[in-house]
C-alpha positions in Angstrom: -72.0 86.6 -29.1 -68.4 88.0 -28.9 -65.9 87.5 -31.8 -63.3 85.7 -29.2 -67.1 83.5 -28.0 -67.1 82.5 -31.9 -63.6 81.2 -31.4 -63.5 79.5 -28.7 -66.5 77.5 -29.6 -64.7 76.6 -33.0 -62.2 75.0 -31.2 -63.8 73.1 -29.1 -65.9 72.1 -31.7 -62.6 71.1 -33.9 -60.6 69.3 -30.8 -64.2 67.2 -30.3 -63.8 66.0 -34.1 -60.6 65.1 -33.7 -60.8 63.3 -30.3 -64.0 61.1 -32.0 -61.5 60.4 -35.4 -58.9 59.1 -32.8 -60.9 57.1 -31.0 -63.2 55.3 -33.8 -59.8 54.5 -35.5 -58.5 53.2 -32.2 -61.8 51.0 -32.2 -61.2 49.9 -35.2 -57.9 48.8 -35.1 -58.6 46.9 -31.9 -61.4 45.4 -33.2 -59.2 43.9 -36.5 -56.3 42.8 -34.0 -59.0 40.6 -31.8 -60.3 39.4 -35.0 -57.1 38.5 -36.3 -56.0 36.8 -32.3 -59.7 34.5 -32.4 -58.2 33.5 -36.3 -55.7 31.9 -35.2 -56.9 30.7 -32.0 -58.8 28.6 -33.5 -56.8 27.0 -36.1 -54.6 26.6 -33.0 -56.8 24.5 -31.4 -58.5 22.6 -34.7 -55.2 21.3 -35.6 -54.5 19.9 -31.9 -58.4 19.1 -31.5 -57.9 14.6 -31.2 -61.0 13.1 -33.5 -62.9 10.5 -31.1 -63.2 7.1 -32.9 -64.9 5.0 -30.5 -68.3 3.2 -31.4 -70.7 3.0 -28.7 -73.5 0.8 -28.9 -76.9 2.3 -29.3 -79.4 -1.0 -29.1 -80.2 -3.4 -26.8 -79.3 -7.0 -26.0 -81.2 -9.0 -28.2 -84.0 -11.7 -26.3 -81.8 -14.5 -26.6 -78.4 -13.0 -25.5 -80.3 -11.2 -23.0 -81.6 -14.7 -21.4 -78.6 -16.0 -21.6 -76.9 -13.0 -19.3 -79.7 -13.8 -17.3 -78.5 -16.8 -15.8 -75.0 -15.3 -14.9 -75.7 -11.7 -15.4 -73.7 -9.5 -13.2 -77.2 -7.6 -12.2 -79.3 -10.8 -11.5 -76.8 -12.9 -8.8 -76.8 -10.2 -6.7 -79.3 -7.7 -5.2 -83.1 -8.7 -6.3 -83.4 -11.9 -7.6 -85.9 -11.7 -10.8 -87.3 -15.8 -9.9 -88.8 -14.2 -7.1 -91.8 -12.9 -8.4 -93.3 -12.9 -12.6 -93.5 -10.1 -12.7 -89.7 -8.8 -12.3 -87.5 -8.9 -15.5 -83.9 -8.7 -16.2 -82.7 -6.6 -18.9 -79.6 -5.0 -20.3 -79.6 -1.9 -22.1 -77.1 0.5 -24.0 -76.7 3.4 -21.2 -78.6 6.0 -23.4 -81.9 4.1 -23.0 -84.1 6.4 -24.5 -86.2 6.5 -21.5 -88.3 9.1 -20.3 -88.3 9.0 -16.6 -91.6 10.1 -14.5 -93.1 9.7 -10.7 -96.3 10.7 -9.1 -96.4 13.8 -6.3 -94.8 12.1 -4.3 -91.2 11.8 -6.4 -90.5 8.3 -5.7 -90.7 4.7 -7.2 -89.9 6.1 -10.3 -91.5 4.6 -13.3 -91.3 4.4 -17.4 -93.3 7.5 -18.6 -92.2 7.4 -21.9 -89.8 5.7 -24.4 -88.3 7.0 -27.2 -89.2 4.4 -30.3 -86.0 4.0 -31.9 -83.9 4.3 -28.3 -82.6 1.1 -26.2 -85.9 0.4 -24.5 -88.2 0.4 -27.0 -86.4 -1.7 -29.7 -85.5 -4.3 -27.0 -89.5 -4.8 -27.3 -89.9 -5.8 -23.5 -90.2 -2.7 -21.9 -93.8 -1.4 -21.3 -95.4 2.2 -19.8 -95.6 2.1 -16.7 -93.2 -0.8 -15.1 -91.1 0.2 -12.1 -87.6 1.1 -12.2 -86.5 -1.8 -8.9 -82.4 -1.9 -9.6 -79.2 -0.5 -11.8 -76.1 -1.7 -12.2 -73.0 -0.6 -14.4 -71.7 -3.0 -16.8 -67.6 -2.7 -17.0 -66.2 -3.0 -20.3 -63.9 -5.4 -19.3 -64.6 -8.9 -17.9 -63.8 -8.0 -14.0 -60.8 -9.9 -13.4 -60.3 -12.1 -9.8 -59.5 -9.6 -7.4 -61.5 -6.8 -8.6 -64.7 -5.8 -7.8 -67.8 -5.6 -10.0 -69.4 -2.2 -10.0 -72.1 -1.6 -7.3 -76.2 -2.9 -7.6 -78.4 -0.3 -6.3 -81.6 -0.8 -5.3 -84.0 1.8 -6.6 -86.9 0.2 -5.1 -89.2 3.0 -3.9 -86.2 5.6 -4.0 -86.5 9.5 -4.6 -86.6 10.7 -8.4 -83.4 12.7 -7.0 -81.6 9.9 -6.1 -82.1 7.7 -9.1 -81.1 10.2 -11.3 -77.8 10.5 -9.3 -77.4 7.2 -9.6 -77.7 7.7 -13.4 -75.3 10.7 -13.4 -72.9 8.7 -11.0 -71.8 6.2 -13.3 -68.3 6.1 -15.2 -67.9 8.1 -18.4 -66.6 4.8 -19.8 -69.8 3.1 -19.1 -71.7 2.1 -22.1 -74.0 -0.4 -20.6 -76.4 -0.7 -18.1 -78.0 -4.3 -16.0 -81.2 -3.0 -14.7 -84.6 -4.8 -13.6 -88.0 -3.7 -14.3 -91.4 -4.8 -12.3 -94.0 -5.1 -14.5 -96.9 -3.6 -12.1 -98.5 -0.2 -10.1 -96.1 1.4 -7.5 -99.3 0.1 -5.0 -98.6 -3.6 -6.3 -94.6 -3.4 -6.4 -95.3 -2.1 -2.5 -97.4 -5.3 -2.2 -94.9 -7.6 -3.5 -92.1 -6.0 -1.4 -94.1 -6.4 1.6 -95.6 -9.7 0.5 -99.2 -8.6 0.7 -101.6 -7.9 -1.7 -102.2 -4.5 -3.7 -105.3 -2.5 -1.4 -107.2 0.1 -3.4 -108.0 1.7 0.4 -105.5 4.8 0.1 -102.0 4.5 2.4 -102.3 6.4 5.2 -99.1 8.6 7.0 -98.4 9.7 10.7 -98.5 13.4 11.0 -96.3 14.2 14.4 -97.0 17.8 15.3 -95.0 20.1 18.1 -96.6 23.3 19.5 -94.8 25.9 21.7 -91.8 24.0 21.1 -89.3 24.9 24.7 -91.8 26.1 26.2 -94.5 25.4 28.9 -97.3 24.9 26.4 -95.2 22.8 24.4 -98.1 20.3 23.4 -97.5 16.7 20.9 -100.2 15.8 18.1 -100.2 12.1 16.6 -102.1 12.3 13.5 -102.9 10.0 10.9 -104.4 11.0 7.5 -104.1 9.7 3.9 -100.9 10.0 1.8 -100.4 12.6 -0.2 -102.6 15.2 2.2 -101.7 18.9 2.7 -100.2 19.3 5.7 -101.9 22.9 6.0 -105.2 21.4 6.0 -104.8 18.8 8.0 -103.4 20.7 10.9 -106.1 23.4 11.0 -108.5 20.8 11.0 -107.1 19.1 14.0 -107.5 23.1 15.6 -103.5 23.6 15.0 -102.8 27.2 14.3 -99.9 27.5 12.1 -99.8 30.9 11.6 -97.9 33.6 13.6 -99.1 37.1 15.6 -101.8 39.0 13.5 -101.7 37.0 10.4 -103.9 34.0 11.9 -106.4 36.4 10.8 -105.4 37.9 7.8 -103.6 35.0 6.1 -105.1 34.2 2.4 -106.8 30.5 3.0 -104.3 28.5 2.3 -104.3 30.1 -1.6 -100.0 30.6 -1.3 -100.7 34.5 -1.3 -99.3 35.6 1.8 -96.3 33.2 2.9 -96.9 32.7 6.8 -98.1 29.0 6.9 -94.5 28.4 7.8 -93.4 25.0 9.3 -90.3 23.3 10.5 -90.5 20.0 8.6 -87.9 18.3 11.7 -88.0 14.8 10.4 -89.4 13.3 7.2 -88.7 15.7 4.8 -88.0 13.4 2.1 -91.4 12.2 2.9 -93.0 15.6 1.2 -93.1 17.0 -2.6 -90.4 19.3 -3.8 -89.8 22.9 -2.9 -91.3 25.1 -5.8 -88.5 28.0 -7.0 -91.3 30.2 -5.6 -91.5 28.7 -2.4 -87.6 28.6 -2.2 -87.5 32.4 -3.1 -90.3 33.1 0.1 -88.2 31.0 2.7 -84.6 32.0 1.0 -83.7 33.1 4.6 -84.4 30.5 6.4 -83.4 26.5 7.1 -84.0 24.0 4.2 -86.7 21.9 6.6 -88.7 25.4 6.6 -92.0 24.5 4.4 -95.2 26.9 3.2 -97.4 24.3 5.1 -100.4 25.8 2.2 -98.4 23.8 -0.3 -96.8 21.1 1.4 -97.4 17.1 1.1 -97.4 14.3 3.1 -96.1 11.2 1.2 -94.4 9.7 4.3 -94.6 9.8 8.1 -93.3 13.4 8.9 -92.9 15.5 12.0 -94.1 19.1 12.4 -92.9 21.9 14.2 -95.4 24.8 14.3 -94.7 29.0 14.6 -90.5 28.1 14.5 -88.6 30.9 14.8 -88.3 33.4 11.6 -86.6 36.8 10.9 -88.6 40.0 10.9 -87.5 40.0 6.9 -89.9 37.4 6.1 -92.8 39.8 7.2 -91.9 42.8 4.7 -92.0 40.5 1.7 
């Protein structure tokens, strides 16, 4: 290597140094003025912070006061009316009720799953497991004065998990507590008090309406009944309904949610079947919300089916 080789490389080697010393001060410097901005920042916004001094109520009505309500309660003279039937109750409860919330597959007539033992519910000491949520209502803070009107009852007999928990979300941030009534029973007996029957232990049975070749000259109409809570895959390709489209009605995977080509067109009803998994949501991201894997799809409710609907030629290459 060359004497004026030697040099050069020195000083690029020296300029290099330099440049790094520049720019690890200038890091550093930054770094001390942000510190020194968040510093006061936040004894900016401490000092100006207000401090919340309002007590909320975290038990229930006690039995007596509670009975008393009862009789002019704002949630008892309207909506269901508690004397109808033993086993409804009346009860009011601090909004956080310490309730654990739960349905079965089919994500209605939502229920007590759990109770927290030192929330609302469970001190109040007439809650149980298992009764049915039937109504809510917000209790204002303030005596509604003549003119005004009381906030809304809403029926939550039979309603979507979604739903109720709206309803819970929906309510006013000054809300602290809740009128809400409870049947004491199974979903199958609140069904047979609603309807005034008794409870059956013979399963509920749906109406399956299915539509093949949709527009066109084949298009053929299926009436089909079968027990709640059936897969809809199952139940079409044992009624001889293909749901699978060109090539892959032979090389499908059973029905075991490999090979996402059971697609349906859920047209009416679709609050009637379970809940899109994020996996089946991810499979059918392209396509209309009422498209369903019919492999993993259920029938909770009278439903209508459109078989082979129309899909993009992405949702082969998946």
């Amino acid at each position: 290597m060359s004497l004026l080789s030697v040099l050069l490389l020195s000083l690029c080697v020296s300029s290099l140094e330099g440049f790094v010393l520049v720019d690890r001060k200038l890091q550093l410097s930054t770094r001390a003025s942000a510190i020194s901005s968040i510093g006061t920042t936040t004894s900016t916004s401490s000092s100006t912070q207000p401090s919340s001094s309002r007590l909320i109520r975290s038990l229930a009505t006690s039995g007596d006061d509670t009975n008393k309500e009862n009789t002019s309660g704002s949630g008892s003279s309207e909506g269901i009316d508690v004397s109808s039937d033993p086993r409804l109750y009346y009860l009011r409860l601090s909004r956080a009720t310490g309730i654990e919330w739960g349905t079965d597959l089919s994500f209605a007539f939502v229920y007590v799953r759990a109770m927290d033992p030192t929330g609302a519910a469970a001190m109040s000491g007439k809650i149980q497991v298992g009764d049915q949520l039937c109504q809510l209502q917000a209790v204002p803070i303030e005596t509604t004065k003549e003119g005004e009107e009381a906030p809304p009852v809403v029926n939550l007999v039979g309603a979507p998990f979604d739903y109720v928990m709206s309803a819970f979300a929906g309510l006013g941030k000054t809300v602290q507590e809740l009128d809400m009534v409870f049947f004491r029973g199974s979903k199958e007996e609140l069904k047979a008090a609603c309807t005034g029957g008794e409870a059956s232990s013979d399963p509920d049975t749906v109406t399956i309406t299915v539509v093949e070749n949709k527009g066109s000259g084949k298009e053929v109409l299926h009436t089909i009944k079968a027990p709640a809570g059936c897969n809809i895959r199952e139940v079409l390709t044992d009624n001889n309904i293909n749901v699978y489209q060109s090539i892959t009605r032979w090389t499908n995977c059973k029905g075991k949610q490999l090979c996402g080509t059971c697609i349906v067109d859920i047209k009416e009803g679709s609050q009637n079947t379970n809940r899109k998994s994020m996996d089946e949501e991810s499979t059918l991201r392209e396509n209309p919300d009422s498209y369903r894997l019919a492999c993993i799809a259920f029938a909770y409710g009278d439903i209508t089916v459109e078989t082979l609907p129309p899909i993009n030629a992405a949702q082969w290459t998946r």
